[in-house]
N, CA and C of each residue as an Amber inpcrd file, in Angstrom:
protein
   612
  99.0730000  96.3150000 130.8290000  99.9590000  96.0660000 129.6880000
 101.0920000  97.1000000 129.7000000 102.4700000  96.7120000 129.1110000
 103.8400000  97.6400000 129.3690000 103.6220000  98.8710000 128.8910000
 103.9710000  99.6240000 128.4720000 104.2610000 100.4040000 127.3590000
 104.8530000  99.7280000 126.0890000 105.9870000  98.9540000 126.1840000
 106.4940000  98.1460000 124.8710000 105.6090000  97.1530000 124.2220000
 104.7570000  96.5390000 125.2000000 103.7140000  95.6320000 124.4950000
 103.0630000  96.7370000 123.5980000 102.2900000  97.5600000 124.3160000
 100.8830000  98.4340000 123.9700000 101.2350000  99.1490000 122.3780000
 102.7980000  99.5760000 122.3550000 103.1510000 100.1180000 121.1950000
 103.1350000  99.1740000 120.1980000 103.5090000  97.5430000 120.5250000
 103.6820000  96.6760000 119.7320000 102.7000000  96.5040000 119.2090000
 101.5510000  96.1220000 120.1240000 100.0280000  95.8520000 119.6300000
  99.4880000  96.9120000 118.8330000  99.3180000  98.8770000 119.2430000
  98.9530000  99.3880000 117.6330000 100.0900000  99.3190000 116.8230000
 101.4050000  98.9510000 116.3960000 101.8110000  98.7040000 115.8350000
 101.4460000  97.6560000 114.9370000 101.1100000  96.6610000 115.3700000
 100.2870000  95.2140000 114.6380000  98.9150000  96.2180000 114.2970000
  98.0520000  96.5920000 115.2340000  96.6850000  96.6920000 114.5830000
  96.9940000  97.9290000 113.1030000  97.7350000  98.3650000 112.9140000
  97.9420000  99.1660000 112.0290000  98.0080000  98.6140000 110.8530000
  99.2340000  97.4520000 110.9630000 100.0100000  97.1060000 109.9190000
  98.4100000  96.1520000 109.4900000  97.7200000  95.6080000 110.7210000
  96.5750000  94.4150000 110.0380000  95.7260000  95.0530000 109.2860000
  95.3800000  97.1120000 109.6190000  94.4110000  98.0290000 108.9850000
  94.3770000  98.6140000 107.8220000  95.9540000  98.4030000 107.5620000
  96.3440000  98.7190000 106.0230000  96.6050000  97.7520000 105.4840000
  96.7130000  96.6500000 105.8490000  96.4040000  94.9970000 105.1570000
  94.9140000  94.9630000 104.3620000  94.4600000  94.6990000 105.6080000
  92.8020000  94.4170000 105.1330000  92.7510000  95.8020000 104.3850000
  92.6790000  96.7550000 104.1160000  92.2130000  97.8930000 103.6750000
  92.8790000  97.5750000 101.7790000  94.0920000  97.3310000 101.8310000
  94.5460000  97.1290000 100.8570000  94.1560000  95.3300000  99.6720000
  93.7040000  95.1610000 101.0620000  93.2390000  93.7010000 100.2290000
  91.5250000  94.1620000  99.3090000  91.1370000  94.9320000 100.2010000
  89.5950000  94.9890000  99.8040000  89.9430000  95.8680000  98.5820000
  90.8170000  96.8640000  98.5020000  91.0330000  97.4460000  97.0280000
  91.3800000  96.6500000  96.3150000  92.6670000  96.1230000  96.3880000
  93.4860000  95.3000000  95.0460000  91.9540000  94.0950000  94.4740000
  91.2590000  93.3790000  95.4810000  89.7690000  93.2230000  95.0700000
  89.2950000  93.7380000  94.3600000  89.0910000  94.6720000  94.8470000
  87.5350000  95.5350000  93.8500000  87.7370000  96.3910000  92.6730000
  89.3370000  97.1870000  92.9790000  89.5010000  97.8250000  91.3600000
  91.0050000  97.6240000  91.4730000  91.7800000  96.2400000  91.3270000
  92.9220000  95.7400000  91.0460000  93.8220000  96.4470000  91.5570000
  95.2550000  95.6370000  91.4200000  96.1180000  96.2690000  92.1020000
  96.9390000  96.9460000  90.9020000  96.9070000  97.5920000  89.8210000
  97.1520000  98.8740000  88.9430000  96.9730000  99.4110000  89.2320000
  95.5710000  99.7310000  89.8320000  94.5760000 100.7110000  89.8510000
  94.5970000 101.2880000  91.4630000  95.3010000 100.6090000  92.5470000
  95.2530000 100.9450000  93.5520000  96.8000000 101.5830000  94.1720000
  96.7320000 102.8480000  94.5660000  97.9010000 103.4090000  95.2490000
  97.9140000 103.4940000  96.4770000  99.4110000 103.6710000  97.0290000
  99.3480000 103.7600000  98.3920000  98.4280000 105.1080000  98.6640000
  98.1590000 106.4240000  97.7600000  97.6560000 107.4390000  98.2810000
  95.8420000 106.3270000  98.3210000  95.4740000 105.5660000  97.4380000
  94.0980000 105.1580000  97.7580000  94.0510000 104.5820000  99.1020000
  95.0800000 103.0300000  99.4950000  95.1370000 102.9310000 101.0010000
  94.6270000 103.7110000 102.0910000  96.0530000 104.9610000 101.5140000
  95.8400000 106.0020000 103.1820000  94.5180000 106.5730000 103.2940000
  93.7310000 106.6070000 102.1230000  92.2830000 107.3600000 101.5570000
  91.6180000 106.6010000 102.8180000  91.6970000 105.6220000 102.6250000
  90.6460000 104.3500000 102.6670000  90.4410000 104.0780000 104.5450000
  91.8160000 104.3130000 104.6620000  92.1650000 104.4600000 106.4190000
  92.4880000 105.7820000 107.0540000  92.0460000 106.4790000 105.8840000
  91.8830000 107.9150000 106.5490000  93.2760000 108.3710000 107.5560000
  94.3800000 108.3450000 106.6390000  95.5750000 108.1540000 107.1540000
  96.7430000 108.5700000 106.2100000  97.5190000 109.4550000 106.4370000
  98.6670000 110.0130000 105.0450000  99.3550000 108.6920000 104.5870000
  99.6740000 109.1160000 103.0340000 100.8350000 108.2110000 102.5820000
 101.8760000 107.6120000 103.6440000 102.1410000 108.9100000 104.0860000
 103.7740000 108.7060000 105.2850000 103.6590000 107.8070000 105.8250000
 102.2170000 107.8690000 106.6300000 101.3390000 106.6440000 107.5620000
 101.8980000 105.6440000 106.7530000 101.5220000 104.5740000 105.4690000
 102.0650000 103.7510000 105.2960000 103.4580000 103.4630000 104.6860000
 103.8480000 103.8260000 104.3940000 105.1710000 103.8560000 104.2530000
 106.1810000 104.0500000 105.6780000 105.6640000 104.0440000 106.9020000
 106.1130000 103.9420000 108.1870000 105.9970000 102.2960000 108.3010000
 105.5140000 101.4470000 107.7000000 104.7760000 100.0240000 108.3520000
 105.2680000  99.3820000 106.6580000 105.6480000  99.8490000 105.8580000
 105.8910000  98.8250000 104.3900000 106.5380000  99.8100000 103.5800000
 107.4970000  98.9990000 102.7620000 107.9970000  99.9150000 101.9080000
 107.4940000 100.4340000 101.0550000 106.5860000  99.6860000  99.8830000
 105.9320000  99.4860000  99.0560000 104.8620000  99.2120000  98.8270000
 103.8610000  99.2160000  97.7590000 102.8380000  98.8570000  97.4140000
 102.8130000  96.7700000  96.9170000 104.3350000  97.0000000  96.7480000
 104.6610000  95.3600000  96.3070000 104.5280000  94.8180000  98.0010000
 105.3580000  95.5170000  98.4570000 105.4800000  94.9940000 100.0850000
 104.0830000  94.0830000 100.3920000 103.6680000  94.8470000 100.3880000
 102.0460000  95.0700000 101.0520000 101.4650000  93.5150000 100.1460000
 101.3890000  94.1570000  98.8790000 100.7280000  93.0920000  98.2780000
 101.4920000  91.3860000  98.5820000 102.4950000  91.2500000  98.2360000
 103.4730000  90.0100000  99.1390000 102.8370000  89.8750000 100.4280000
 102.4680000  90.3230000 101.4870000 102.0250000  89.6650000 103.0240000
 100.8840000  89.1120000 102.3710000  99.9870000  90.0470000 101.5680000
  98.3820000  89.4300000 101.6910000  98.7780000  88.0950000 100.5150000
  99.7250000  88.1750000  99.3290000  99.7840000  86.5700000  98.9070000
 100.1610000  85.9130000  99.9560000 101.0520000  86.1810000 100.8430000
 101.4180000  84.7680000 102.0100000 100.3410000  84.3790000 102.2490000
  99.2500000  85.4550000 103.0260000  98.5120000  85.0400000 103.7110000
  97.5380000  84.3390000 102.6350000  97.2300000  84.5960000 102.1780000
  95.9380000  83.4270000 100.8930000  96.6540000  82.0160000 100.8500000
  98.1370000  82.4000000 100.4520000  98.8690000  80.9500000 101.0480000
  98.7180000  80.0370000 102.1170000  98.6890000  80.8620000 102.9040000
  98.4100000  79.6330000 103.8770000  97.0990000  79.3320000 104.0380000
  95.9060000  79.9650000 103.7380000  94.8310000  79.1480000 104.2770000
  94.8250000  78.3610000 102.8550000  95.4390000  78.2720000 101.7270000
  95.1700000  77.1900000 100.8940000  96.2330000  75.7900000 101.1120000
  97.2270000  76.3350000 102.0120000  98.2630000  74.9550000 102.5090000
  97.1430000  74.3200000 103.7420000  96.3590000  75.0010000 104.4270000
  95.9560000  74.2840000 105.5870000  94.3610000  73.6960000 104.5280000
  93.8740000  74.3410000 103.7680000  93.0380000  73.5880000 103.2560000
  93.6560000  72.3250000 102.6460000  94.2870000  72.1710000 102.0520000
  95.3330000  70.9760000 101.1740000  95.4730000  69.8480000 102.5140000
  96.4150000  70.6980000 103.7480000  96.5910000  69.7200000 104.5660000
  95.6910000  69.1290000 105.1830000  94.4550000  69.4880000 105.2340000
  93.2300000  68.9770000 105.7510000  93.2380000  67.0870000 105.3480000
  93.4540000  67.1300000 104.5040000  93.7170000  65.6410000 103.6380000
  95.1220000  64.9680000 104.2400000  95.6510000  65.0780000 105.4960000
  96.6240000  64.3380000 105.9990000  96.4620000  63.0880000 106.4660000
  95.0500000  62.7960000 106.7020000  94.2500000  61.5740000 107.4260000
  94.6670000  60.4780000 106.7340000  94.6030000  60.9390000 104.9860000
  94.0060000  59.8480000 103.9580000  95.6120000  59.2580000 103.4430000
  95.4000000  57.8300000 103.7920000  96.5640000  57.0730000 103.8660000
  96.9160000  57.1350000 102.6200000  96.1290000  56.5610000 101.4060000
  96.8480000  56.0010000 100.2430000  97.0510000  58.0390000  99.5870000
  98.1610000  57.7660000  98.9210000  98.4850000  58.9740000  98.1850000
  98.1230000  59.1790000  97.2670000  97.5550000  58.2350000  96.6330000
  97.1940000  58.4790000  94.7970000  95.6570000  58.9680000  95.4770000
  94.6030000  58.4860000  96.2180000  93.5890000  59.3680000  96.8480000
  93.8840000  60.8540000  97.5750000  94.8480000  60.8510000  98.2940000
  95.3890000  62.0280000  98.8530000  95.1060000  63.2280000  97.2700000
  96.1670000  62.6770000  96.5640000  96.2990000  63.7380000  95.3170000
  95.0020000  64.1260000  94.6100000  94.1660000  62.8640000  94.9000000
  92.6650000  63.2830000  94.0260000  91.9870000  64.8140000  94.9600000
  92.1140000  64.2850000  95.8790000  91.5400000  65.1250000  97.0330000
  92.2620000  65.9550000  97.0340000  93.3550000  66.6590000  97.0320000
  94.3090000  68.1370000  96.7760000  93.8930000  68.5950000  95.5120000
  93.8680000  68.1680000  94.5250000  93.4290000  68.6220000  93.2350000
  91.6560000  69.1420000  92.8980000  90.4710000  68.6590000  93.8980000
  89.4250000  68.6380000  93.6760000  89.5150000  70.0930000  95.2440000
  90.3200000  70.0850000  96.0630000  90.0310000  71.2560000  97.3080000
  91.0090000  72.2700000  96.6210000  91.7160000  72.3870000  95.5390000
  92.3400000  73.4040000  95.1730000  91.0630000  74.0480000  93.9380000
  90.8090000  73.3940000  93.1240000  89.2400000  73.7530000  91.9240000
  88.5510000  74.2600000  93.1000000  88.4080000  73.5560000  93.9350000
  87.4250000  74.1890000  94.8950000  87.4160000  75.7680000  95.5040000
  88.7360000  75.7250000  95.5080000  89.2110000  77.0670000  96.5100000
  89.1430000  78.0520000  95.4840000  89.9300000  77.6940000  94.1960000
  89.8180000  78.5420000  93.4610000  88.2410000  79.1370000  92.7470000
  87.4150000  78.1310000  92.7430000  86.1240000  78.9080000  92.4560000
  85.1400000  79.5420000  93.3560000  85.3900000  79.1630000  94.5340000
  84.8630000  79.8950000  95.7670000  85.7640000  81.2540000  96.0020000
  86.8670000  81.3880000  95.5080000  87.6210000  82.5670000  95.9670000
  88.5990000  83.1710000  94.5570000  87.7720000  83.5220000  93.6330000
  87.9580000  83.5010000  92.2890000  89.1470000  84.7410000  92.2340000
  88.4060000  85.9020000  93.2080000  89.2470000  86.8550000  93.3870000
  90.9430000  86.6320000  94.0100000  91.1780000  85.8180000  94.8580000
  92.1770000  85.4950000  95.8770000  92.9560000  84.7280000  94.9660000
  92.2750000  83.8860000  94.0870000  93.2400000  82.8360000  93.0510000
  93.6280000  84.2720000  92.1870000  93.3410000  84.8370000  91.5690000
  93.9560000  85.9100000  90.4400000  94.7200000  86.4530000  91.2470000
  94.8640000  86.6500000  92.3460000  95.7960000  87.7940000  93.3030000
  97.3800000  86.9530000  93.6080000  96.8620000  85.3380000  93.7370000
  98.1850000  84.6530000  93.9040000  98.5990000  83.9010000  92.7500000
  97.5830000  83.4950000  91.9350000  98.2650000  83.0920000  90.1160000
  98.2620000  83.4730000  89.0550000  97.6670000  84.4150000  89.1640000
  97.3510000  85.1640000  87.8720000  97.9830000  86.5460000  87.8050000
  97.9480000  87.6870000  88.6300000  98.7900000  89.0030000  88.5320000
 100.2400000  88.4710000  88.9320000 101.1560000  89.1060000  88.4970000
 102.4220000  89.3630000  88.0920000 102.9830000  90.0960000  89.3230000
 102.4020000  91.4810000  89.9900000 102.4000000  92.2090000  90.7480000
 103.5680000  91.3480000  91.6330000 103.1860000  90.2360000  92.7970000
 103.8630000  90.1680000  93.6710000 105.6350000  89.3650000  93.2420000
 105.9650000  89.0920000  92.2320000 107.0640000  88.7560000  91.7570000
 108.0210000  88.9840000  92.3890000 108.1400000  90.1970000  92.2790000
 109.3530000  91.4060000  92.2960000 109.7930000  91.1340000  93.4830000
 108.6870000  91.2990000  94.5280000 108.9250000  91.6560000  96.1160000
 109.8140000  89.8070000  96.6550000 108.7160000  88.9700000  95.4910000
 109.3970000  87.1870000  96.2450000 110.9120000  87.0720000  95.5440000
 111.3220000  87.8300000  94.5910000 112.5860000  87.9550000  94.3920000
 113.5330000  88.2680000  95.2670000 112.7960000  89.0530000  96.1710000
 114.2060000  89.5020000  97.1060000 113.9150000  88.7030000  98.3320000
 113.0760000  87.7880000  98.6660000 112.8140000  87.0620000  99.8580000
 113.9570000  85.9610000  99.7350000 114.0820000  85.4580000 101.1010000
 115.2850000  84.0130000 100.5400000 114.2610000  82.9170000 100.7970000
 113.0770000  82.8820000 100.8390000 112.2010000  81.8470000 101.0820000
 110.8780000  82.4310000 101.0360000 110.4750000  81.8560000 100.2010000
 108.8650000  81.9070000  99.6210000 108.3780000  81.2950000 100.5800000
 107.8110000  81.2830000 102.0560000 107.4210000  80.3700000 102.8150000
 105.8000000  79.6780000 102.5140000 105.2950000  80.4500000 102.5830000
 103.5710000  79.6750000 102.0240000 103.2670000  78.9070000 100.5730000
 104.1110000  79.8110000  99.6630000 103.9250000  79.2860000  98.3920000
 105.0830000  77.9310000  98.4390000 106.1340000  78.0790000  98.9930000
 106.5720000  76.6180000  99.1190000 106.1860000  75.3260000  99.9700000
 105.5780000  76.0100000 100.7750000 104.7320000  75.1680000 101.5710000
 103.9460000  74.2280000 100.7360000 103.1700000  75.0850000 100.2950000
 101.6440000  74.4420000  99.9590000 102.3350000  73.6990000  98.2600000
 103.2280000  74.2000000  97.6460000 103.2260000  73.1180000  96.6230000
 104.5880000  71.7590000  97.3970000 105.1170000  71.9900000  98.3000000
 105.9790000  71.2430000  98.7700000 105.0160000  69.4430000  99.2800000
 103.9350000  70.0520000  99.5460000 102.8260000  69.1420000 100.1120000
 102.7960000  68.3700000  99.0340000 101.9660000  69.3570000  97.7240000
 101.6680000  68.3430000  96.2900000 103.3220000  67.5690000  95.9700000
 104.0700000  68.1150000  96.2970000 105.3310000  67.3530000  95.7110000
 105.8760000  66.0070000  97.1140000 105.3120000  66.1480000  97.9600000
 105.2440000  64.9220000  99.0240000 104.7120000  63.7740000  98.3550000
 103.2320000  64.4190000  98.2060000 101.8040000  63.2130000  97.5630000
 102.3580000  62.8050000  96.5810000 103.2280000  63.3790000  95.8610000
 102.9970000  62.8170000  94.7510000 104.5750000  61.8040000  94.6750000
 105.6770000  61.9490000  95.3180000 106.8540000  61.3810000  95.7110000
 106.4790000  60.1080000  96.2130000 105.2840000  60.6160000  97.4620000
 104.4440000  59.0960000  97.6970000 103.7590000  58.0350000  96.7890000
 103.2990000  58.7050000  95.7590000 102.8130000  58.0930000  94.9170000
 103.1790000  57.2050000  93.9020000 104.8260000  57.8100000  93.4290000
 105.3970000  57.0510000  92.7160000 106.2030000  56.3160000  93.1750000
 106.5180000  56.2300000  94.3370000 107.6660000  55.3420000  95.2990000
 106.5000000  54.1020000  95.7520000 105.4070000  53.9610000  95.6840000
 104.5710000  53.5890000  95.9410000 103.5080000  52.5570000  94.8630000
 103.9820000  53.0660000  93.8140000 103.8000000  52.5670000  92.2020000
 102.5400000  52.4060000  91.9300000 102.0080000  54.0040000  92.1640000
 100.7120000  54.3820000  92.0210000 100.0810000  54.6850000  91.0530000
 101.1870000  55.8560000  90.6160000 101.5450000  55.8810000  89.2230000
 102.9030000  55.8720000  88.2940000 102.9330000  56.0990000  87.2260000
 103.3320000  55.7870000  86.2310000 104.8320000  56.7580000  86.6460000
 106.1760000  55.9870000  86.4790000 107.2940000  56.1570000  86.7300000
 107.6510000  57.4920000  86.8020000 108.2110000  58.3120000  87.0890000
 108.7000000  59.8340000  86.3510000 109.2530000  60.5440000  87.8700000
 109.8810000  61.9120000  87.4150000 110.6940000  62.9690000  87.9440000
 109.3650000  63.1950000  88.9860000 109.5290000  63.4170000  90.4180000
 108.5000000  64.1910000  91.1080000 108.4470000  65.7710000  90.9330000
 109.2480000  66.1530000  90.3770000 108.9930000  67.6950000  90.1640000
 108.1760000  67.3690000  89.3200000 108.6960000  66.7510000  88.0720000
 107.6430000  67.1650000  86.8170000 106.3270000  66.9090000  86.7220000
 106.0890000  65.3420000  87.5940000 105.3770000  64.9510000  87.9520000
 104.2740000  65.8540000  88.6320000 104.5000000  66.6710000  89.5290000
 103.9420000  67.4200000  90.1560000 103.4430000  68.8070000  89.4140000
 104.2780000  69.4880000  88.9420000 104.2040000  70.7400000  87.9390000
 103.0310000  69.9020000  86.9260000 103.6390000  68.7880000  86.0420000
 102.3930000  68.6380000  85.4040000 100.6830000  68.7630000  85.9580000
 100.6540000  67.9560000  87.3950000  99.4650000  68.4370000  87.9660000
  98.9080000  69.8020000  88.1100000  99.8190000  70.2960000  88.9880000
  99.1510000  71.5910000  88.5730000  99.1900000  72.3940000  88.1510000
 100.1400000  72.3670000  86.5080000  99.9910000  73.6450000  85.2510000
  98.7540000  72.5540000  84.7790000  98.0640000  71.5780000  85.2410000
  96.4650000  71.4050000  84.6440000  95.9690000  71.8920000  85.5850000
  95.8160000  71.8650000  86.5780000  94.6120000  72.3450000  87.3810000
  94.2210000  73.7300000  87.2390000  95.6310000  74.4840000  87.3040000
  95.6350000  75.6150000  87.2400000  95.3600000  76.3610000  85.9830000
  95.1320000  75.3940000  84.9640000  94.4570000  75.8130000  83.6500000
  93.5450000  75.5220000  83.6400000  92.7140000  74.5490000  84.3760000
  91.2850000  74.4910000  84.4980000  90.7880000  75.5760000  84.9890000
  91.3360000  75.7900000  86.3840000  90.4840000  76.9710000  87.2600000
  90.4850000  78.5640000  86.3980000  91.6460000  78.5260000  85.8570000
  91.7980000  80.1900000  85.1700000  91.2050000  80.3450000  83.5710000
  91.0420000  79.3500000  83.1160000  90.2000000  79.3960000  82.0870000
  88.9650000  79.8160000  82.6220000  88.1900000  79.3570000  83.7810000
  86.6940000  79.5540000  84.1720000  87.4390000  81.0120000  85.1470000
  87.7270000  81.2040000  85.8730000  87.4220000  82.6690000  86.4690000
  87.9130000  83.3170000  85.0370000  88.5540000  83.2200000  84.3110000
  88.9170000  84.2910000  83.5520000  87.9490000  84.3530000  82.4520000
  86.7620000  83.6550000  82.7030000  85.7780000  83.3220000  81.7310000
  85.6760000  83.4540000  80.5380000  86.5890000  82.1080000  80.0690000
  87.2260000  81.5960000  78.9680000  86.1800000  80.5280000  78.6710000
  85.4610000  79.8880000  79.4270000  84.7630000  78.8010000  79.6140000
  83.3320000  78.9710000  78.9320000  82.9970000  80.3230000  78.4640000
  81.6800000  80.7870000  78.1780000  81.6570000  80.4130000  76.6530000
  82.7280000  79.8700000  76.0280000  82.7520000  79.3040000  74.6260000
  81.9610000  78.1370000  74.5240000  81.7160000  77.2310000  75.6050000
  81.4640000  75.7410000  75.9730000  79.6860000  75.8320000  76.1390000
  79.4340000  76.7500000  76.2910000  77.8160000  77.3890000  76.1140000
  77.1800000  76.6410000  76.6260000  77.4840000  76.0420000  78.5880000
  76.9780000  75.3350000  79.1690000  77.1410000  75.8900000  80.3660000
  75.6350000  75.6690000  81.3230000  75.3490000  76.1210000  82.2410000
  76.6330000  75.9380000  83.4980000  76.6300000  77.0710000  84.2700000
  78.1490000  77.4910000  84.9750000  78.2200000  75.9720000  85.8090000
  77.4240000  75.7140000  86.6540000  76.8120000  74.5510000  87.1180000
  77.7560000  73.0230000  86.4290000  77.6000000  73.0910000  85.3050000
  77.4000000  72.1670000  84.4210000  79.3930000  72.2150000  84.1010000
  79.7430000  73.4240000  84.0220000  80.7510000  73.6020000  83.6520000
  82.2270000  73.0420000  84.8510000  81.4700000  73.6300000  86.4860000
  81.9610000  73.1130000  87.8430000  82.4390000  71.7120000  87.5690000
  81.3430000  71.1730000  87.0390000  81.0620000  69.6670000  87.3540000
  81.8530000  69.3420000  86.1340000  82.2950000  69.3440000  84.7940000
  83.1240000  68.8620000  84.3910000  84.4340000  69.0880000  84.1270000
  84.7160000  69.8420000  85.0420000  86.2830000  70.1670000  85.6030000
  86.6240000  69.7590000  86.4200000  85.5310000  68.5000000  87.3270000
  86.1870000  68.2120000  88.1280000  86.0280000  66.5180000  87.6540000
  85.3920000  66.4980000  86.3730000  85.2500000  65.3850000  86.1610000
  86.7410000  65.4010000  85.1730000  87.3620000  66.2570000  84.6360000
  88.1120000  66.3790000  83.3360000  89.5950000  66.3430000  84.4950000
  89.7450000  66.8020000  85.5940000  90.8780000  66.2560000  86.9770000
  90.6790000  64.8190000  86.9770000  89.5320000  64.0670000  87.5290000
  89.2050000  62.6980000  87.4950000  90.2000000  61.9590000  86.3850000
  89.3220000  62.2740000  85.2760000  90.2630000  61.4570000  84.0980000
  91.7900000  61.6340000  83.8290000  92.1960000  63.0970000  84.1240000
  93.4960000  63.4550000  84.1620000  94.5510000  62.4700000  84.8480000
  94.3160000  62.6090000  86.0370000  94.7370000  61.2190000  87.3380000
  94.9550000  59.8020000  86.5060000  93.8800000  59.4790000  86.4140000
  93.2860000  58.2750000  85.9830000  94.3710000  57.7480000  84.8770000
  94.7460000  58.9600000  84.0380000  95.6620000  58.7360000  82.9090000
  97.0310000  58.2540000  83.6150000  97.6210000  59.5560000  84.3430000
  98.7990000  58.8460000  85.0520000  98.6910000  57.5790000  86.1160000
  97.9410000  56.8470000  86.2060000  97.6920000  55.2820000  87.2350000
  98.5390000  54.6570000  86.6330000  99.2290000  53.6090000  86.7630000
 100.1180000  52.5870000  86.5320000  98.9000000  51.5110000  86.0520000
């Protein structure tokens, strides 16, 4: 290997060591609570160390939302097979509840903290996060060109989907849901029955 590769490569394994290192904090005791001096702690490595590889603590936190981004665009796209769109959308809406309660932590990191804002302000392209809702705004373009459902704007159309979904899922991680005084189990299952009917409403 060159010399220019070899530098490139710990260059990458670095930037991937204070990734992961910083993901497992902003996890476990939030990203308030986590500084670049905890990072360098964590990788046994000075501040300077990161701040050589990211500007910021926003920096940092922005790659790891991309990255949660995309494995929830390739979960979504998994459903490219399924011809009719008004099924497509059932199926994006029931693998997003999904993702979000299997990865309760990863959903608060990309919809719920505030944190990475700042940093997608200065990007000229949100690439993952436009991705993955660009998809729901396909399905659902398909859907009404298609007269699947009920006439309307595909933005709004779409936003309406998921400012519900996304109030389903964050009511239960943010365990809001413990008012309903029904087994967690019990609770899964009618959120995905309460999406069902949601749909069902917009059908033509």
């Amino acid at each position: 290997m060159a010399i220019k590769e070899r530098k490139e490569r710990e260059k990458q394994d670095m930037r991937n060591l204070i990734i992961d290192s910083a993901t497992q904090l902003f996890l476990k005791q939030g990203y308030d609570k986590t500084s670049i001096r905890n990072i360098a702690e964590d990788i046994e490595y000075s501040p300077a160390t990161i701040y050589l590889y990211f500007k910021d603590k926003d920096e940092i936190f922005y790659i790891i939302h991309e990255n949660a981004f995309e494995i929830l665009d390739k979960l979504l796209r998994q459903h490219n097979s399924i011809s009719d769109p008004y099924e497509r959308l059932h199926e994006l809406g029931k693998t997003y509840v999904n993702f979000a309660l299997e990865n309760p932590d990863y959903y608060d990191l990309m919809f719920v903290m505030r944190a990475p804002l700042a940093e997608i302000k200065h990007k000229e392209k949100w690439s993952a996060g436009e991705c993955a809702f660009g998809y729901l705004l396909e399905t659902m373009a398909a859907c009404i060109d298609q007269g699947l459902i009920k006439p309307a704007d595909k933005f709004v159309a779409a936003m309406t989907v998921w400012s519900f979904v996304h109030g389903l899922v964050t009511l239960y991680i943010r365990e809001r849901t413990c008012i309903l005084e029904m087994p967690d189990e019990d609770v899964r299952q009618m959120m995905n029955a309460s999406l069902s009917h949601f749909l069902t409403q917009m059908k033509t």
